[in-house]
N, C-alpha and C positions, 0 to 999 in steps of 0.2 A: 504494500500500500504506500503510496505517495502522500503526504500531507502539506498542508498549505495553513500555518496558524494549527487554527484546532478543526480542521475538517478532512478527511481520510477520504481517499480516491479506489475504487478498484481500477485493477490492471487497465480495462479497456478504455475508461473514462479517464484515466490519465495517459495513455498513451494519445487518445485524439485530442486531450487537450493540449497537450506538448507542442502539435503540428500547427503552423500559422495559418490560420483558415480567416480569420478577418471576424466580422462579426456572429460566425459562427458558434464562440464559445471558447474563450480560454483556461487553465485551470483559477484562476482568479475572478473569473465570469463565476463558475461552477461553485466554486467554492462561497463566493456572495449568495447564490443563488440558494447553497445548504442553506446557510444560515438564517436566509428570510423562511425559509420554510422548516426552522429550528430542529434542521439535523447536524448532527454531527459527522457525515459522509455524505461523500455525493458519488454515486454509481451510474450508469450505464449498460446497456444489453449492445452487443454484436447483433447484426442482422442476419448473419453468415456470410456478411460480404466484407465486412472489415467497417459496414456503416453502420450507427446507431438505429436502433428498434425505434421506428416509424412507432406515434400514439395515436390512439382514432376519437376524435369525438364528432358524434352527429351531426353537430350543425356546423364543421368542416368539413364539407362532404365535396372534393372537388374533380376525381377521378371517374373513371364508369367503372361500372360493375364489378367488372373479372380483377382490375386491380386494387379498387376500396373493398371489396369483401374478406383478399386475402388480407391485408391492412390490418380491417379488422378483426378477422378472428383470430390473429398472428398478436394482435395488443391486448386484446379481451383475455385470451389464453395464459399471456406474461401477467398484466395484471392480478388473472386470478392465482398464480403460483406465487408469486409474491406474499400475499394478501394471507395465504392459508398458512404460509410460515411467519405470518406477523410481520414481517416488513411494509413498508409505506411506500407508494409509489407516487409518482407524480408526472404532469405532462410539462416538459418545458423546454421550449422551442421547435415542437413539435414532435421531441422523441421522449420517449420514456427512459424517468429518469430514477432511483431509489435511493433508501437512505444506505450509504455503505458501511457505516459504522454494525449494520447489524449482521454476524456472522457469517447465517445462512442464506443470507441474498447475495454471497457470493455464488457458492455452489450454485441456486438456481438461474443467477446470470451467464455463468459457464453452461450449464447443462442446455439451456435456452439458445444460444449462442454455436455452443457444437451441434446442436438438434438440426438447426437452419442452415448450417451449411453443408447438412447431407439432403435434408430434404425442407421445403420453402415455407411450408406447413406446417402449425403444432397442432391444429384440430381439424382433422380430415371430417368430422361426424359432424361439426358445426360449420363450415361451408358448405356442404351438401346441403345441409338445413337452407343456408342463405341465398344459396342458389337456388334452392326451388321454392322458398317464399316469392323470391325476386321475379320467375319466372311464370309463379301463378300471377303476381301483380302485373307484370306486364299485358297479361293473357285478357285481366279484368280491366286493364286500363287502355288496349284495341280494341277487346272486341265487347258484344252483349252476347254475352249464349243464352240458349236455350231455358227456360224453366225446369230444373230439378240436374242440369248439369253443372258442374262447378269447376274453376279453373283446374282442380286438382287433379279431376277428371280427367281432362285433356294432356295434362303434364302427364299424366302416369301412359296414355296411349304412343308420346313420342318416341322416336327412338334415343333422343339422348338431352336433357335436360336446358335449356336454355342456360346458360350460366351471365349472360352479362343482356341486358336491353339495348346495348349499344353495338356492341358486338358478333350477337348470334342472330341466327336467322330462327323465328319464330313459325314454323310451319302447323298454324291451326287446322288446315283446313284437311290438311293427312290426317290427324289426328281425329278430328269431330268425323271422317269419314270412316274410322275405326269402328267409332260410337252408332254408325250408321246416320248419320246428320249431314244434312248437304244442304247450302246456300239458295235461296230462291234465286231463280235468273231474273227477276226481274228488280227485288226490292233489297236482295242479302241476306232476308231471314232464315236464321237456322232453323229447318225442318226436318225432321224424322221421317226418313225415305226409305230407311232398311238399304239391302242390299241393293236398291237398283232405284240410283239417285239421278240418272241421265234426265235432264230438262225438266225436273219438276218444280215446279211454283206453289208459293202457297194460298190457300183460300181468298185472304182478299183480295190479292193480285188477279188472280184466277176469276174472281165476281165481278171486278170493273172492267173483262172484257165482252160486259152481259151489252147488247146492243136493245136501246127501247125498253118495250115490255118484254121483248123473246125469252122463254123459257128454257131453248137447249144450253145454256153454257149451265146456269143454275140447276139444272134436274143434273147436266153431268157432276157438278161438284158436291150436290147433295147425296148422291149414289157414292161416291169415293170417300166424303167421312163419316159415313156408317160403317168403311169395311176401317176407318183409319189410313187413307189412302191419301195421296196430294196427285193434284192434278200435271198432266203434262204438256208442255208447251205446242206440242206437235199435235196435239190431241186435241184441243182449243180449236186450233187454226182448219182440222177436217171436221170438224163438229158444226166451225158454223159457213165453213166450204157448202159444205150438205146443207145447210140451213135455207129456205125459201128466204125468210127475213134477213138473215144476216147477212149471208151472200150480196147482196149489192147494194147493201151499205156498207161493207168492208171492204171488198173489192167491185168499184161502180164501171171499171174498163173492164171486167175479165180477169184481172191479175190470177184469181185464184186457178183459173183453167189450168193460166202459162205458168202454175209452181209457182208462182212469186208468191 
């Protein structure tokens, strides 16, 4: 341990204070900085990079996802190992900083420190967590699903977990197709299609293309949600092809003869 007056330095925090980094932090910074926060050491965590341990707080949130997650649960993690063996931590100047005068926050600053430079991670169970909160909110903050389906739902049909809103490709519509749910072509409403989702609309798209008083569009879509069935686009346009009434009010040249 390094000391400066009455305040005791671990290895790490004395070595990057040593190095001329400007207003980065000298051991005379540090060592003010114990004593406002009335300890008797000032310590520091390795990143596993030779840089101090990044601290998170939420309303410094200025990264996206994939690198404020790992941020965070890499700080959250130190903090709490800290915390169980009674030492005191603190955030300042962005990195986490603890009291060094107390024994066993050495040890867990070493062991924190060798952890990240084999692997980047201290809690693989809590970013998994954070990524699929993150990736249900993304889910709930594009789309509206369906009644009784929930972002969770869709996240569990993916093949692999959205980890960042900024970075990943969100493919709902594979997924809700899992679910058997597919898009109205006309409006976007998620509709329950079952296996054979090609060109169906739903009910009220389906009603406004009732011509006058004419009853074929409505008789056909009254027949389909009895069986729970949605109507198809292509099915619409021969229904009132056929249609005496509708027929030449939807196509007034002929269109419908020539396909169009």
């Amino acid at each position: 341990m390094n000391v400066i007056l009455d305040v005791k330095f671990n290895e790490f925090a004395r070595e990057f204070g040593e190095v001329e980094r400007g207003y980065l932090g000298t051991l005379d910074d540090m060592a003010e900085a114990a004593r406002v926060m009335g300890w008797a050491g000032f310590g520091m965590v390795d990143d596993g990079t030779g840089e101090p341990l990044e601290d998170w707080q939420e309303f410094h949130y200025y990264n996206c996802d994939c690198s404020e997650n790992l941020i965070r649960v890499n700080a959250q993690a130190a903090h709490a190992a800290f915390k169980a063996a009674g030492v005191e931590t603190f955030e300042w100047r962005g990195w986490i900083v603890w009291d060094a005068s107390r024994q066993a926050g050495h040890e867990i600053a070493r062991n924190i420190g060798g952890g990240l430079a084999d692997y980047p991670i201290l809690d693989d169970e809590q970013l998994s967590k954070l990524e699929w909160d993150n990736a249900c909110a993304m889910i709930d903050d594009r789309y509206t699903l369906p009644e009784g389906v929930e972002a969770s739902d869709v996240v569990r049909k993916m093949s692999e977990v959205p980890h960042c809103s900024n970075c990943s490709s969100c493919d709902v519509e594979e997924a809700m197709a899992l679910l058997e749910y597919s898009q109205c072509m006309d409006c976007s409403t998620w509709i329950k299609t079952g296996e054979y989702p090609s060109e169906r609309v739903c009910y009220d798209c389906a009603d406004r293309e009732q011509e006058s008083d004419c009853e074929c569009i409505p008789n056909y879509v009254h027949s389909l949600r009895h069986m729970s069935l949605y109507p198809i686009a292509s099915d619409l346009r021969e229904i009132q092809r056929g249609c005496e009434t509708c027929y030449p009010v939807r196509w007034p040249h002929g269109g419908a003869k020539l396909g169009i």
